[in-house]
N, C-alpha and C positions, 0 to 999 in steps of 0.2 A: 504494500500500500504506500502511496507516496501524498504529501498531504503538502496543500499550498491554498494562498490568498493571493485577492487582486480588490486592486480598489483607487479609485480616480485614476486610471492609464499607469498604476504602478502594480507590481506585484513582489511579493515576497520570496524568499528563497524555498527553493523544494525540501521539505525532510521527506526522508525514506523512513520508512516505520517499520521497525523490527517486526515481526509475526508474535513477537515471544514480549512484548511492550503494547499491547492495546488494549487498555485496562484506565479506567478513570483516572487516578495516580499517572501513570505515563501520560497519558493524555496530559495531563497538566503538567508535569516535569519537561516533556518535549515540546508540546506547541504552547498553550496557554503560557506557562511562564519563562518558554524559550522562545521558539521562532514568532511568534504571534507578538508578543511582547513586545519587545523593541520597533515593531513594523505599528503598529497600533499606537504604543506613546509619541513614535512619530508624527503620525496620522492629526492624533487628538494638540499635538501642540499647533498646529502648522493653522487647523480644522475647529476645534473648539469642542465639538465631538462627532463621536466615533460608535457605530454599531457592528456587530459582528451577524454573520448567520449560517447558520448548520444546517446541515438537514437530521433527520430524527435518527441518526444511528446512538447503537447505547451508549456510547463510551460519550456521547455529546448529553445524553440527558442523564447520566449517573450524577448521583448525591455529592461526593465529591466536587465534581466538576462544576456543578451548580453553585456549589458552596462558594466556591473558588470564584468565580464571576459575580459573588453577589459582595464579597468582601475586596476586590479589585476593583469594584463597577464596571463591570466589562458589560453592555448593553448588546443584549441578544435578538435580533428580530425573529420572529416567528415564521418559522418555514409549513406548509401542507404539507401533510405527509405525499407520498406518492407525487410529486412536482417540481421533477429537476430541471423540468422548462423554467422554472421561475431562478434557478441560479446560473449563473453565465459558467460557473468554472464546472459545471457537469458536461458541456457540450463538447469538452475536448476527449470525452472517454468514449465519445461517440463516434 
């Protein structure tokens, strides 16, 4: 699995996601307070703010993860389940 963001004509660096790392914890060790992180406090100083959006996989709505985003204020928009037409970075899997 390899996980990336894009946002105003920028995007972030690819991580490769180990098989053996996808788990709530990882998730946030790796992207939330690794690669996301720095791309995002970018964003929010430049921007004023900043939302992020997932789609419904587990490791996006684990307790954890949640936790993590509500004590960072990391603002999540709400994706429909089953509507990858609605996120621009799923059409490249296509």
């Amino acid at each position: 699995m390899v996980w990336g963001c894009i946002a105003h004509g920028r995007h972030s660096p690819l991580f490769r996601v180990p098989k053996e790392e996808q788990k709530g914890p990882d998730y946030i060790c790796n992207i939330l307070a690794g690669v996301l992180w720095g791309f995002y406090k970018k964003l929010y100083r430049e921007r004023g703010i900043v939302a992020t959006m997932e789609d419904g996989a587990p490791v996006h709505r684990s307790k954890v993860t949640k936790n993590f985003r509500v004590e960072h204020k990391i603002e999540v928009l709400p994706h429909p389940a089953q509507s990858p037409d609605l996120n621009p970075i799923e059409h490249i899997w296509t």
